[in-house]
C-alpha positions in Angstrom: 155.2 130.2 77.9 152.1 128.9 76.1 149.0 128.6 77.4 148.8 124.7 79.4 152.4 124.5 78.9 155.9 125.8 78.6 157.0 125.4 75.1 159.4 127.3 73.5 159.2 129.6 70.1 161.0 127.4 68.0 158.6 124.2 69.1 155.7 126.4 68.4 157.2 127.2 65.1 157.9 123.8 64.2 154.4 122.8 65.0 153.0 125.6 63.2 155.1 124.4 59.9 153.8 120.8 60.3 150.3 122.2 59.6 151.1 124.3 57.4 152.8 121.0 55.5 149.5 119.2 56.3 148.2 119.1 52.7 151.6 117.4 51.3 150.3 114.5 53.2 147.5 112.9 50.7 144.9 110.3 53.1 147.3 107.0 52.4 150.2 109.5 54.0 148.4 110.2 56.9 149.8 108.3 59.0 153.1 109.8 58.4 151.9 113.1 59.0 150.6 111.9 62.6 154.3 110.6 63.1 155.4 113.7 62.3 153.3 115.5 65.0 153.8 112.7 67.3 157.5 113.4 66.9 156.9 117.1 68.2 155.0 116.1 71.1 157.7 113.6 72.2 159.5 116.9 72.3 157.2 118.0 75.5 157.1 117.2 78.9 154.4 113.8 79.6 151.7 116.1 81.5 151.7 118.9 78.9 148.4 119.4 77.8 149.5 120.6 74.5 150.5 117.2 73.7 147.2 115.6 73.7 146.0 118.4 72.0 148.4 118.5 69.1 148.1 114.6 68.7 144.1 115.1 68.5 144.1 118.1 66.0 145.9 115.2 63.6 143.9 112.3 64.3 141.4 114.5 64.2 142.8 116.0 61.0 142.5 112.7 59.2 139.9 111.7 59.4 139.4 109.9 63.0 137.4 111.5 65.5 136.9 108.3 67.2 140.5 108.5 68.2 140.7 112.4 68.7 137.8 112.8 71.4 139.7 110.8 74.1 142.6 113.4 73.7 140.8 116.0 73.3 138.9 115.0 77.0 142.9 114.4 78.4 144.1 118.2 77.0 141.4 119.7 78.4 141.5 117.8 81.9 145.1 118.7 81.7 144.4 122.3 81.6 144.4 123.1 78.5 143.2 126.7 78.6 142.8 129.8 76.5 142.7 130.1 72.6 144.1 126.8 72.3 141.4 125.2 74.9 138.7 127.0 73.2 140.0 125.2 70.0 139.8 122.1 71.7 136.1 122.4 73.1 134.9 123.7 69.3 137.2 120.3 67.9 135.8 118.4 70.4 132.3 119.1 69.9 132.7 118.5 66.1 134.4 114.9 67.1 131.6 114.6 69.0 128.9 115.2 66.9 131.1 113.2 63.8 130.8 109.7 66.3 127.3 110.1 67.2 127.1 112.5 70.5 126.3 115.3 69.3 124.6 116.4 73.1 127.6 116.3 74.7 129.0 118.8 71.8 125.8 121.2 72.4 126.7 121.2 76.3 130.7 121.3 75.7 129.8 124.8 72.9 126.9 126.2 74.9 128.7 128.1 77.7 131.1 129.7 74.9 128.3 132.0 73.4 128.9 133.7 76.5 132.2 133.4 77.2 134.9 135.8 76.0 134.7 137.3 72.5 137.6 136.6 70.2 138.3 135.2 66.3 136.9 132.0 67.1 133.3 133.2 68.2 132.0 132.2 64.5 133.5 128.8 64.9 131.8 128.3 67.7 128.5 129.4 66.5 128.8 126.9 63.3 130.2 123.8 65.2 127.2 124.7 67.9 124.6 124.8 64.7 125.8 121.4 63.6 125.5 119.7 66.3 121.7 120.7 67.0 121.0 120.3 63.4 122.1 117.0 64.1 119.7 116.5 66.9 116.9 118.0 64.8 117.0 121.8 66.0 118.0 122.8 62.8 116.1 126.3 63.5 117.9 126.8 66.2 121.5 125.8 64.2 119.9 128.0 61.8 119.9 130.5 64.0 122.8 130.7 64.7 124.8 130.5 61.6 122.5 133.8 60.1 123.4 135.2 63.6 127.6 134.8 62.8 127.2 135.5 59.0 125.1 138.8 59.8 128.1 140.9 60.4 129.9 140.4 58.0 127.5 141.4 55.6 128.3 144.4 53.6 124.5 145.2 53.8 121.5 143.1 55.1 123.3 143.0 58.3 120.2 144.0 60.6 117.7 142.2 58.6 119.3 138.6 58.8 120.4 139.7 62.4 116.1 140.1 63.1 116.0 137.1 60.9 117.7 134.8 62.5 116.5 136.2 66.3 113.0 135.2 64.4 114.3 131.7 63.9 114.2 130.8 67.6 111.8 133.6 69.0 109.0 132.0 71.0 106.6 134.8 70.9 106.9 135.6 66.8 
């Protein structure tokens, strides 16, 4: 079972190789690297929400986040949920922000500063500071990048920390 849908480990597999294949496919090839994904979600039962998903990630991948957002929206509204639906919401808000909303991408990343912490926390913090930056709170995507690269720091890491709390302090 995978999270929004049962797939089996050889489909996941198979998907994971795709990607990993994705730089054999130069920008004129694109299109058959999206045929290629497409050919895997065909695989997948019509409501899966991994479907969309995949078939954003590679629109997405090259080059057109005019065509990813939509299925982004349908994996999520699907049910797309845990690591793979906090991938969407951080791809999403990049698509977002790459065809001119990037609002929506700072209410859609928002909520997951607070959400649960795992490997993607820094992903979210940097697709969240480009998407204010492009909205003119570059202090506050500022922030939050110093914030995420604090950490892992071999030293500094309290001073940028205090640094970039500074950044968006009120009272300083």
């Amino acid at each position: 079972m995978c999270e929004g849908g049962a797939v089996n480990q050889d489909w996941e597999d198979r998907v994971t190789a795709a990607w990993a294949s994705f730089d054999d496919y130069p920008q004129e090839r694109a299109h058959e690297f999206r045929a290629l994904i497409d050919a895997l979600v065909a695989e997948l039962p019509d409501d899966s929400p991994l479907g969309p998903f995949e078939r954003a990630c590679a629109w997405d991948s090259t080059g057109h986040s005019d065509k990813a957002v939509p299925l982004y929206r349908e994996a999520l509204a699907r049910g797309l949920t845990g690591y793979k639906g906090r991938r969407a919401r951080i791809q999403l808000s990049s698509s977002l922000r790459n065809v001119g909303q990037p609002e929506e991408g700072v209410k859609l990343l928002t909520p997951e500063l607070n959400g649960p912490s795992d490997e993607l926390d820094d992903a979210v913090r940097a697709a969240l500071a480009l998407c204010l930056s492009s909205l003119g709170r570059d202090r506050e995507g500022l922030a939050l990048v110093l914030g995420a690269l604090a950490p892992h720091l071999p030293r500094y890491q309290r001073s940028m920390a205090n640094y970039a709390r500074a950044l968006v302090d009120t009272e300083a």
